[in-house]
C-alpha positions in Angstrom: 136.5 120.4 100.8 135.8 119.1 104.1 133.6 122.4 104.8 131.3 121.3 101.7 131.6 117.8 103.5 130.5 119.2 106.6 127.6 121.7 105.2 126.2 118.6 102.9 126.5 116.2 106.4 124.8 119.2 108.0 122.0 119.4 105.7 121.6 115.5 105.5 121.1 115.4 109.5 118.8 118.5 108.8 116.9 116.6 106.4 116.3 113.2 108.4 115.4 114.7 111.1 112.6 117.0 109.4 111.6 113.3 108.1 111.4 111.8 111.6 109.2 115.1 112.8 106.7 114.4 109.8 106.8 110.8 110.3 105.6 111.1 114.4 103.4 113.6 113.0 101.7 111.0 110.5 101.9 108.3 113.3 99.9 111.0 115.7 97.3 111.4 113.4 96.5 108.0 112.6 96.1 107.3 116.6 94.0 110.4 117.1 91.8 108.7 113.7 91.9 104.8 114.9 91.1 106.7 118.4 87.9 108.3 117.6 84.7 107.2 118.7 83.0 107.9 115.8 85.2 105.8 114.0 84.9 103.1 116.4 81.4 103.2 116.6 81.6 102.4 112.6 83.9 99.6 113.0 81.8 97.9 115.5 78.7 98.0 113.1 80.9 96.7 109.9 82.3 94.2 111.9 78.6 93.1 112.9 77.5 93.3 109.7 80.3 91.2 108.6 80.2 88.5 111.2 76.6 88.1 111.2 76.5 87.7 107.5 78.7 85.2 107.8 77.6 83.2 110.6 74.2 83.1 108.5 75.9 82.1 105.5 77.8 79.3 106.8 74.8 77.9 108.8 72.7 77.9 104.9 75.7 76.4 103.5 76.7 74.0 106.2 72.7 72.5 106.5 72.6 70.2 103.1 75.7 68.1 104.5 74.5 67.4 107.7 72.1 64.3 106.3 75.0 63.3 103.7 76.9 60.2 104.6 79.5 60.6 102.9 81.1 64.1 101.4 84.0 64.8 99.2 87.1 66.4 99.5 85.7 70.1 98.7 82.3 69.2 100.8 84.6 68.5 103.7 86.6 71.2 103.5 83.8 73.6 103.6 82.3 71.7 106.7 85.9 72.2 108.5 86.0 76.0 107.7 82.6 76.8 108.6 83.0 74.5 111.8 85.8 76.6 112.9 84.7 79.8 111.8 80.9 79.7 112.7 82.0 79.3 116.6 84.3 82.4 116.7 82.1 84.6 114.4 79.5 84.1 117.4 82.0 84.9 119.8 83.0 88.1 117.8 79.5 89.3 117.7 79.0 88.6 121.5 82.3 90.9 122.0 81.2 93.5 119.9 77.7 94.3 122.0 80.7 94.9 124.5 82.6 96.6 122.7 79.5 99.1 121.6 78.6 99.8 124.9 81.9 100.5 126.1 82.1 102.6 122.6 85.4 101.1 122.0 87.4 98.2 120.1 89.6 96.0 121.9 93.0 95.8 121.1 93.8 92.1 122.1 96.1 90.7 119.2 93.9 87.1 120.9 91.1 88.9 119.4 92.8 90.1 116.1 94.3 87.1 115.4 90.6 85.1 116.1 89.0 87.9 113.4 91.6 86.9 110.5 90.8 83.2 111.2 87.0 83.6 111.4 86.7 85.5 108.4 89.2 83.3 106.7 88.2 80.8 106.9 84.2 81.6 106.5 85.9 82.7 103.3 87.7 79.0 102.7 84.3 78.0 103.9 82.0 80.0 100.7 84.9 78.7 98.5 84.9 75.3 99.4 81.4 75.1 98.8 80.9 76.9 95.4 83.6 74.7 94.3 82.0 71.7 95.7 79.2 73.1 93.3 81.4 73.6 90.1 84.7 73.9 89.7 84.6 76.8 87.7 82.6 79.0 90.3 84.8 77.9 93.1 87.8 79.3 91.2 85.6 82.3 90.1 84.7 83.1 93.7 88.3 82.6 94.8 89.4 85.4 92.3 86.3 88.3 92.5 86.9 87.6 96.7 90.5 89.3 96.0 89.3 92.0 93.7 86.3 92.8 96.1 89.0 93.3 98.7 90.7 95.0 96.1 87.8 97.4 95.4 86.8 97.8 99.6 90.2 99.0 100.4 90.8 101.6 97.5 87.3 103.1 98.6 87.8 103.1 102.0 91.3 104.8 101.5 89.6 107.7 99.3 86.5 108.1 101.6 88.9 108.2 104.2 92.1 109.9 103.6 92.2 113.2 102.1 94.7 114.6 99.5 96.8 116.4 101.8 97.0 113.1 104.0 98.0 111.1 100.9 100.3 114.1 99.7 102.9 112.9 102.7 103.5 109.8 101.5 105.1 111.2 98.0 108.6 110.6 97.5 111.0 113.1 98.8 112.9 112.9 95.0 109.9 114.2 93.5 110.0 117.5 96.5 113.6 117.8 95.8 113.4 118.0 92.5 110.6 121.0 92.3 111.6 122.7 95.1 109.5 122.7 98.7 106.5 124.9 97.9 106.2 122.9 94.7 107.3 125.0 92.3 110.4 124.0 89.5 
């Protein structure tokens, strides 16, 4: 009894450890990708593209309440957003001329933490403002803005993950129960 203990202790430390191996393995990988200049490169043009399009959307947005006198709630909501996102969207694009001609991103949480709150609220901002509009296209901008991140991140996982990447992530109840090479 205790040898079947043993062997089945055996096999889970066997087992865990193969995990842990595959795991660094995965975590290698996804440096060496995030590490690639190629890859960079891309970034630093979507992120242009991104933060220019918003700058220029909040200034269009922003420019029929500047000669209001008084604005209401939604109005000054969207003045707020755009009044703290316009600012760092500039400073973001400034960064990333540095960053392309260094053909690298930074890695300053400072600077990851300042691209979640331009871009959020530039998207508080667009909200605001439809809804200052009508109610109903604020609410229905709110909603397709979550499905268009929705659809962004499914693609960009397909374009760039292959099969045998995503393949890793399967549960290991699934492997165990057909066997390692896959078979029944």
């Amino acid at each position: 009894m205790n040898e079947d203990r043993d062997q089945a202790d055996f096999m889970e430390a066997e087992a865990e450890a193969e995990a842990e191996a595959q795991a660094e393995a995965i975590r290698q990988e996804a440096q060496d990708a995030v590490a690639d200049p190629a890859a960079q490169d891309e970034s630093i043009r979507q992120s242009n593209l991104i933060y220019g399009g918003l700058a220029a959307a909040g200034l269009v947005v922003v420019q029929p309440f500047l000669t209001e006198d008084s604005l209401d709630l939604s109005a000054k909501i969207c003045v707020v957003a755009f009044a703290v996102s316009i600012p760092l969207l500039a400073a973001l694009l400034v960064l990333n001329r540095q960053e392309a001609f260094r053909h690298r991103t930074s890695t300053s949480r400072f600077v990851g933490l300042a691209k979640a709150v331009a871009q959020g609220s530039a998207f508080a901002g667009l909200t605001a403002a439809f809804w200052h509009i009508s109610l109903v296209a604020g609410i229905v901008f709110l909603a397709v803005g979550f499905v268009a991140v929705g659809v962004h991140s499914s693609g960009y996982v397909h374009l760039e993950y292959d099969s045998k990447f995503r393949s890793r992530f399967r549960s290991h109840k699934g492997a165990q129960a057909t066997g390692q090479d896959g078979t029944p």
